[in-house]
C-alpha positions in Angstrom: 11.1 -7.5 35.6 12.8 -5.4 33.2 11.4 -3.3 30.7 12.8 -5.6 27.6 11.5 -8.5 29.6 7.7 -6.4 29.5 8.5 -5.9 25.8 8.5 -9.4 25.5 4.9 -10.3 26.9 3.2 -7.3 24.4 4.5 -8.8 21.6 1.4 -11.1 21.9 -0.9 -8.2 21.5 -1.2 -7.5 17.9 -2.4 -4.3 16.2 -6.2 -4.5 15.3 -6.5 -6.4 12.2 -3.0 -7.0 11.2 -0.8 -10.0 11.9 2.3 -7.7 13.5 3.0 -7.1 17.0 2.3 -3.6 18.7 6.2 -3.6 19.9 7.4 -4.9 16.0 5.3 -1.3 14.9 7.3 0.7 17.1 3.8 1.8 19.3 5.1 1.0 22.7 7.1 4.2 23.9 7.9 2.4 27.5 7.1 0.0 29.7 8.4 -0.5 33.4 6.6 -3.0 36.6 7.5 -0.5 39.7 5.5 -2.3 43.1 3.2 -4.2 41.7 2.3 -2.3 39.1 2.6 -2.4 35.2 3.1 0.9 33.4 2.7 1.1 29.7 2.9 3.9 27.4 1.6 4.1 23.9 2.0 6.4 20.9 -0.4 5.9 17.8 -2.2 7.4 14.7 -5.7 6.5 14.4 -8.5 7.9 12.9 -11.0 4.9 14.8 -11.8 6.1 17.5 -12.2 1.8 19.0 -8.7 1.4 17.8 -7.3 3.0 21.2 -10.2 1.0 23.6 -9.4 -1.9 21.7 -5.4 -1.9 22.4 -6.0 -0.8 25.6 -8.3 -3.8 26.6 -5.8 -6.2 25.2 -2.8 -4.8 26.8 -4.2 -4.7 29.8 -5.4 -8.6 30.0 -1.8 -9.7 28.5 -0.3 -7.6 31.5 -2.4 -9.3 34.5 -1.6 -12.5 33.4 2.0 -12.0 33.9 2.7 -13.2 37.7 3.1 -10.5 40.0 1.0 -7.8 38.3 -1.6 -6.5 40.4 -2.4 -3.3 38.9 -2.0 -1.7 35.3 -1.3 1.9 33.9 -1.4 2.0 30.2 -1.6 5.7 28.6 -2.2 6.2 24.7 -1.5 9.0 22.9 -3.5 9.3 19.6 -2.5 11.5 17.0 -6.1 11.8 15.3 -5.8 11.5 11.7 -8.5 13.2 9.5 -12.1 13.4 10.3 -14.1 10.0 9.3 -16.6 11.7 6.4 -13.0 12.7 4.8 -11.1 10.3 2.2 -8.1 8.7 3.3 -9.1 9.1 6.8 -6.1 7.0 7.9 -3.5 9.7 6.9 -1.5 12.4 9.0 -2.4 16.0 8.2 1.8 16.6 7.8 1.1 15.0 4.0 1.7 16.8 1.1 -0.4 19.3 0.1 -0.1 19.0 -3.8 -1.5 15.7 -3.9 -5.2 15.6 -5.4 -5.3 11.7 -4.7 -3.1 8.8 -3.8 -4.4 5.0 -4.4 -2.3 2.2 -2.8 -2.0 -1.0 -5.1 -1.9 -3.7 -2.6 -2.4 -7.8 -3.2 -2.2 -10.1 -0.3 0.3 -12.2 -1.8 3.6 -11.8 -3.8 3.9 -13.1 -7.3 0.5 -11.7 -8.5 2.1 -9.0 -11.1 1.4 -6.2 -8.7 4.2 -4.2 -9.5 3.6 -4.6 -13.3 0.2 -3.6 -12.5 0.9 -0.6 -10.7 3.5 0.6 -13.2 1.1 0.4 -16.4 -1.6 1.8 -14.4 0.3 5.0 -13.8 1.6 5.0 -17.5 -2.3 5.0 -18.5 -2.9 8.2 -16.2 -0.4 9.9 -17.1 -1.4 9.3 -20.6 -5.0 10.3 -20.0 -3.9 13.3 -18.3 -1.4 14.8 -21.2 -4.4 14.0 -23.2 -6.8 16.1 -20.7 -3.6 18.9 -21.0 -2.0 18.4 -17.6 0.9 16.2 -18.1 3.4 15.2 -15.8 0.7 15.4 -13.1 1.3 11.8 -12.2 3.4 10.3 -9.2 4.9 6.4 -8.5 5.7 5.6 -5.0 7.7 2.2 -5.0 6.7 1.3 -1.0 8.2 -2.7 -2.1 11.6 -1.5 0.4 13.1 -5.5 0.3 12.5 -5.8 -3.4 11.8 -2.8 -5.2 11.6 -3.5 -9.2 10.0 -0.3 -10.4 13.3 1.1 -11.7 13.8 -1.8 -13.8 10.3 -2.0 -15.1 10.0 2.3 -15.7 13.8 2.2 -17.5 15.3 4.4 -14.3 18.9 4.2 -13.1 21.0 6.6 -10.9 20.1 8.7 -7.8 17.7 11.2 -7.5 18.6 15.0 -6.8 18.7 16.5 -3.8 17.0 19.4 -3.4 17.8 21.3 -0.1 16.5 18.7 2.5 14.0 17.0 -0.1 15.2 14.7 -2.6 13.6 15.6 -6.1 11.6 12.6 -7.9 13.2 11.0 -11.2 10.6 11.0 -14.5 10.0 9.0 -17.7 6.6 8.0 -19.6 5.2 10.9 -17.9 5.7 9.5 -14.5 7.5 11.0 -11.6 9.0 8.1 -9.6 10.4 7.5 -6.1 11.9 4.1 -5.3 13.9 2.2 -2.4 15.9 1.1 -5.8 17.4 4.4 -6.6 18.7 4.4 -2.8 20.8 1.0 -2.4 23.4 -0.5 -4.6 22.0 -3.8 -7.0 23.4 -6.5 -4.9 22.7 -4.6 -1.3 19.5 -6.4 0.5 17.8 -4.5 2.5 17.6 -5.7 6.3 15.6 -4.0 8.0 13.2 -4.0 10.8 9.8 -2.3 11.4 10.4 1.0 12.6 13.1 1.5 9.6 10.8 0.2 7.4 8.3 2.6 8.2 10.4 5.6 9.1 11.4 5.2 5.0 7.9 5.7 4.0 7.5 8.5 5.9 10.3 10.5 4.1 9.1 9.3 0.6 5.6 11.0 1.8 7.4 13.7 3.4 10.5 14.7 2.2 10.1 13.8 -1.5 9.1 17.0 -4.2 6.3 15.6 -5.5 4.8 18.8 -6.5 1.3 19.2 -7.8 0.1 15.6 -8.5 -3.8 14.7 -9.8 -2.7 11.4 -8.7 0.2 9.2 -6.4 0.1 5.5 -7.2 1.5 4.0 -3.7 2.8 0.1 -4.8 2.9 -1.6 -1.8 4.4 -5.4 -0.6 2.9 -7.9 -0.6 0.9 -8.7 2.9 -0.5 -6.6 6.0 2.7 -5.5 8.0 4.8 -2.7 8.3 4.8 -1.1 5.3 0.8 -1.0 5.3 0.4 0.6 8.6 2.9 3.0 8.4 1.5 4.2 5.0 -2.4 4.2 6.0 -0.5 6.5 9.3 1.1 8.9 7.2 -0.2 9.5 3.6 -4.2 10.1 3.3 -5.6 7.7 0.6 -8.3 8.2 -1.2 -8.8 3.9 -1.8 -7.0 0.9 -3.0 -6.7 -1.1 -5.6 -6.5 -5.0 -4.2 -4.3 -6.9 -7.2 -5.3 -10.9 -7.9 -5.0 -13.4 -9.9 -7.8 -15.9 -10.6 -6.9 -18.6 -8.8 -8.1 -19.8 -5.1 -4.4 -19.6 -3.6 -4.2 -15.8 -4.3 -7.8 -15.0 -4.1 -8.2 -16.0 -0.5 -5.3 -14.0 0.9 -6.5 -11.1 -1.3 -9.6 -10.9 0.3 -7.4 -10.5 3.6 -5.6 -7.9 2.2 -8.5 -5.8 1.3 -10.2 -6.5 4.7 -7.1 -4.6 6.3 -7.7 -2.0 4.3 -11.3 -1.8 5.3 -10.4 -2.0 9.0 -8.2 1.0 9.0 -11.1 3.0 7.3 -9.3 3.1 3.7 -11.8 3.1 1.1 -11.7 0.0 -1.8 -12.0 1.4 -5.2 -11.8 -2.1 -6.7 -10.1 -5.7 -7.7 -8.2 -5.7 -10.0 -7.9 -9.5 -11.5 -4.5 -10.2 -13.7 -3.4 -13.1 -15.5 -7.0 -13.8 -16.5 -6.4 -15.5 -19.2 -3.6 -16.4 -22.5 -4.8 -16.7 -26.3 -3.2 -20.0 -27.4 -1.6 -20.0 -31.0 -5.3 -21.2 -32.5 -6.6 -17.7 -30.9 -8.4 -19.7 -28.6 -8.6 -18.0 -25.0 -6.9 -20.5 -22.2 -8.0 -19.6 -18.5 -4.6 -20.9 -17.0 -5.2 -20.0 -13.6 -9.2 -20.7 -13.2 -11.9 -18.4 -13.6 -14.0 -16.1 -11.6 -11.7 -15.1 -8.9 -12.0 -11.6 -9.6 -15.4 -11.1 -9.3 -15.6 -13.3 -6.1 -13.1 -11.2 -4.0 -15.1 -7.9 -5.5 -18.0 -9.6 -4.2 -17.2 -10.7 -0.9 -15.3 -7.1 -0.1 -18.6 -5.3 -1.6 -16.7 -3.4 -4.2 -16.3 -4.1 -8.0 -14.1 -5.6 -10.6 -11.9 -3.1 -12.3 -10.9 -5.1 -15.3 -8.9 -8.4 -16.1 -5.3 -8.0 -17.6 -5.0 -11.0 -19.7 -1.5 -13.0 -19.3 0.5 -11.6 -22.6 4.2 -12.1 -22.6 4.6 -8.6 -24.0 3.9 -7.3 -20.6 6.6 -9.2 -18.7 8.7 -8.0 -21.7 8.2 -4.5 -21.5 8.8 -4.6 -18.4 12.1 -6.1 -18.2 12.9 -3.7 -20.9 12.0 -1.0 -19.0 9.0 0.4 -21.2 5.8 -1.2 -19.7 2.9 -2.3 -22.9 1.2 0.8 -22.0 4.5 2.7 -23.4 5.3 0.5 -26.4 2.2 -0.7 -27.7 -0.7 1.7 -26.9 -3.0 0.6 -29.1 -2.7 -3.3 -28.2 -5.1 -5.1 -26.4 -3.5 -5.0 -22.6 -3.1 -1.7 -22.7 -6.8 -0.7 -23.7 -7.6 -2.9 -20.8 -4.9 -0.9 -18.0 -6.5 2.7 -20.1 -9.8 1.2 -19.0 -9.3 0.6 -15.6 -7.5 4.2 -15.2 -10.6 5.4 -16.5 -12.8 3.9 -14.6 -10.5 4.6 -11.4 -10.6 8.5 -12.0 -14.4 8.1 -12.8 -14.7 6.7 -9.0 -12.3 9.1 -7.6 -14.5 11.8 -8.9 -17.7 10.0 -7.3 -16.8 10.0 -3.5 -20.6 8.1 -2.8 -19.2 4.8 -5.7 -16.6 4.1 -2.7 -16.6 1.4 -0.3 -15.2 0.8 3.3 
């Protein structure tokens, strides 16, 4: 049996709590059946210590079931990641130094205005912190690689500089930005697989100049794959932010998406719950997509509702003009909601214990 053939049969054995394949995340260094005998090397992050056990248990049974295996070797090597009491204990210690927090914004399905979200969200920090005296102290970290809209929605076009071996992260509203966008041509797609995909996010960790940041808002895709994993293995987070709207169809694969989060020991800091609701021309308020998802998914992850954005088409304005409602209309009522939830994310950023896992 050949080695791509051995490939093959681990692609059953997914990584703990995510729907990808161990071979799709680029963990299986080799494989090779010499005599009788399976051999199987590992290579993986982790700061869960069952993580390893667990892989190795399932490995092993999807090897002896394949005919003529009578005995298995499977070596893991864990990079440990930081120690469990720490925050972010998913991360690598090669991160940046100059970053005093990073929060992934992550929804479990697309179409949820996470992107939006994420983009107001660090336009009401970085407001918050001029106002506190430490501008340009905010960072925007556009993990979407397939469809990245963050350029459109900040007003950013053109490459970034290169400095030396680090490429140097563009800025407007007060935000430094990094973005798959700024890379590829408008009508290039991006076709890639896992290990690409992940090798990417590394370098916008690694081999961007952030410099000294309070906080790096990290928008991720939509889902638990690739782009997940690799960011929980290379970038300590302090928490995420898990993005729904009200409705049952979002709501339940929400809930999924913060439950990744939980098993790879990244704190939630909160739900936030968007499209909540449009004022009809009487003033009357219209709940569109049903009520109460918000606080259910807070509820069933143990963590709390951040605020609801209501559905104002200012907001998908703005950002299609490049100058989100935080920007252009500071003192209307979406963007006292986004300064509220800023607010109250700093205020659980600076209270380890409010966290949950």
């Amino acid at each position: 049996m050949t080695t791509d053939q051995l490939k093959e049969h681990l692609k059953q054995v997914k990584y703990p709590g995510f729907s990808r394949d161990i071979v799709s995340f680029g963990l299986v260094r080799s494989a090779a059946l010499v005599d009788g005998t399976a051999r199987v090397a590992l290579a993986l992050t982790s700061g869960d210590p069952k993580v390893p056990l667990m892989l190795k248990n399932e490995v092993d049974k999807c090897l002896r079931a394949i005919p003529g295996v009578k005995d298995t070797v499977i070596d893991i090597a864990v990079t440990p990641a930081k120690a469990p009491d720490a925050p972010g204990v998913g991360g690598k210690a090669g991160a940046p130094t100059g970053i005093k927090h990073s929060i992934a914004i992550a929804s479990g399905k697309g179409g949820v205005g996470k992107s939006t979200f994420a983009v107001n969200l660090a336009c009401a920090l970085a407001q918050l912190g001029a106002a506190a005296g430490r501008p340009g102290r905010v960072g925007l970290m556009d993990c979407d690689i397939y469809g990245p809209s963050v350029p459109l929605m900040m007003g950013l076009q053109g490459r970034p500089e290169v400095d030396g071996e680090s490429l140097v992260p563009m800025e407007r509203h007060g935000v430094k930005v990094m973005s798959m966008g700024f890379l590829v041509d408008d009508n290039t797609p991006v076709v890639w697989r896992g290990p690409m995909i992940m090798k990417t996010i590394q370098q916008f960790v690694q081999n961007v100049k952030w410099g000294e940041l309070d906080v790096l808002i990290v928008d991720l895709p939509p889902g638990t794959g690739d782009a997940q994993l690799s960011l929980v293995q290379t970038l300590p987070l302090d928490g995420a932010v898990i993005v729904t709207t009200p409705q049952p169809a979002a709501t339940n694969v929400a809930r999924k998406g913060g439950l990744m989060f939980q098993k790879v020991n990244v704190p939630l800091l909160g739900v936030a719950e968007n499209m909540s609701w449009f004022t009809d021309a009487s003033g009357h308020k219209q709940a569109l997509f049903g009520t109460g998802g918000g606080v259910l998914t807070a509820e069933k992850l143990g963590t709390i509702l951040l605020g609801q954005v209501p559905l104002i088409p200012a907001i998908r304005e703005g950002g299609d003009a490049g100058l989100p409602i935080v920007v252009s209309e500071p003192k209307g009522p979406a963007a006292e909601v986004f300064m509220g939830i800023a607010q109250a994310l700093l205020t659980r950023l600076a209270q380890p214990a409010a966290r949950t896992t």
